[in-house]
C-alpha positions in Angstrom: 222.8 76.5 37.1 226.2 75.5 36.5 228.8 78.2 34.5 230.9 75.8 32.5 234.5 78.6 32.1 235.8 78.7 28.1 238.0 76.3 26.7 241.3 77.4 25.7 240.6 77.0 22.2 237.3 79.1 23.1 239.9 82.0 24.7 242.5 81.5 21.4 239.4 82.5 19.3 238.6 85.5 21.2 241.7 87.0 21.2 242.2 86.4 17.5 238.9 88.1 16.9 240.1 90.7 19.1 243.2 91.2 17.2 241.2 90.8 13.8 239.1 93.8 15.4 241.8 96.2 16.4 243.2 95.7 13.1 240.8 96.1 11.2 240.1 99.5 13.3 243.4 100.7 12.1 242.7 101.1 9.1 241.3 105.0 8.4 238.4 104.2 5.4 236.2 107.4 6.5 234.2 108.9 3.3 235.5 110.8 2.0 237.2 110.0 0.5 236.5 106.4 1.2 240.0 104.7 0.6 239.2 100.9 0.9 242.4 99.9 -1.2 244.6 98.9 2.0 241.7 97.2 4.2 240.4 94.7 1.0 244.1 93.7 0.5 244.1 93.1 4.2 241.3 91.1 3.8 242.2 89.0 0.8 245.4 88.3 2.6 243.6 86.3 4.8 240.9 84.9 2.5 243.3 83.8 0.3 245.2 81.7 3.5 241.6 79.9 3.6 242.3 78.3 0.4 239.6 80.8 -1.1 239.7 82.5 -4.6 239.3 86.1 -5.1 238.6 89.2 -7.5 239.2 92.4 -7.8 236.4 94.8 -9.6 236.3 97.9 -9.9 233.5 99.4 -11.2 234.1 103.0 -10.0 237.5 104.3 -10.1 239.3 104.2 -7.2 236.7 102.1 -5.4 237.6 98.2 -5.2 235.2 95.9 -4.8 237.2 93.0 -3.3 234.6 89.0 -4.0 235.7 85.6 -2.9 234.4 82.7 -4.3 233.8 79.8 -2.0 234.3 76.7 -4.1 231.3 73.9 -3.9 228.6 72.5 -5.6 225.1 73.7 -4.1 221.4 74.2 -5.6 221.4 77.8 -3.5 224.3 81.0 -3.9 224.8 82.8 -1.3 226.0 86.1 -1.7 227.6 88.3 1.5 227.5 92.1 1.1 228.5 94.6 3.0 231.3 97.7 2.8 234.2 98.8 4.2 234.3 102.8 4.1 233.1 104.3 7.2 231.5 107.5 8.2 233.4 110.4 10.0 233.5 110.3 13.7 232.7 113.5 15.7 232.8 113.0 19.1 230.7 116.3 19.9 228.2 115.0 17.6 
């Protein structure tokens, strides 16, 4: 079996998704208190550089809900939901 070794474009991704990752890391969203504020900003930054659209809701004070809008016409939605507070770490846990 031959091992084929990544392209450079391949190796550029990688190391922007590593970057992505350590930044992304930076940001301290344990709950509590669960700030997200800084990280969806973050986030939209980038979104927005896609050419995407975004809102802000915020159903519960002080707790953004950050939604992009991926323009298209389609018979399905699709809908992509996660969070971005954390749980504390304890290492001795």
């Amino acid at each position: 079996m031959t091992q084929s070794h990544p392209s450079y474009a391949d190796i550029a991704r990688r190391e922007r998704l590593a970057e992505s990752t350590l930044d992304l890391l930076a940001f301290d969203t344990q709950n509590p208190p669960g700030e997200t504020t800084q990280l969806l900003a973050w986030l939209e930054d980038r979104i927005l550089n896609w050419g995407v659209d975004t809102e802000w809701i915020e159903s519960v004070d002080g707790k953004p809900n950050l939604v992009a809008i991926v323009p298209g016409d389609s018979e399905w939605t699709l809908l992509y939901e996660g969070h971005v507070d954390t749980a504390p770490y304890e290492r001795e846990a």
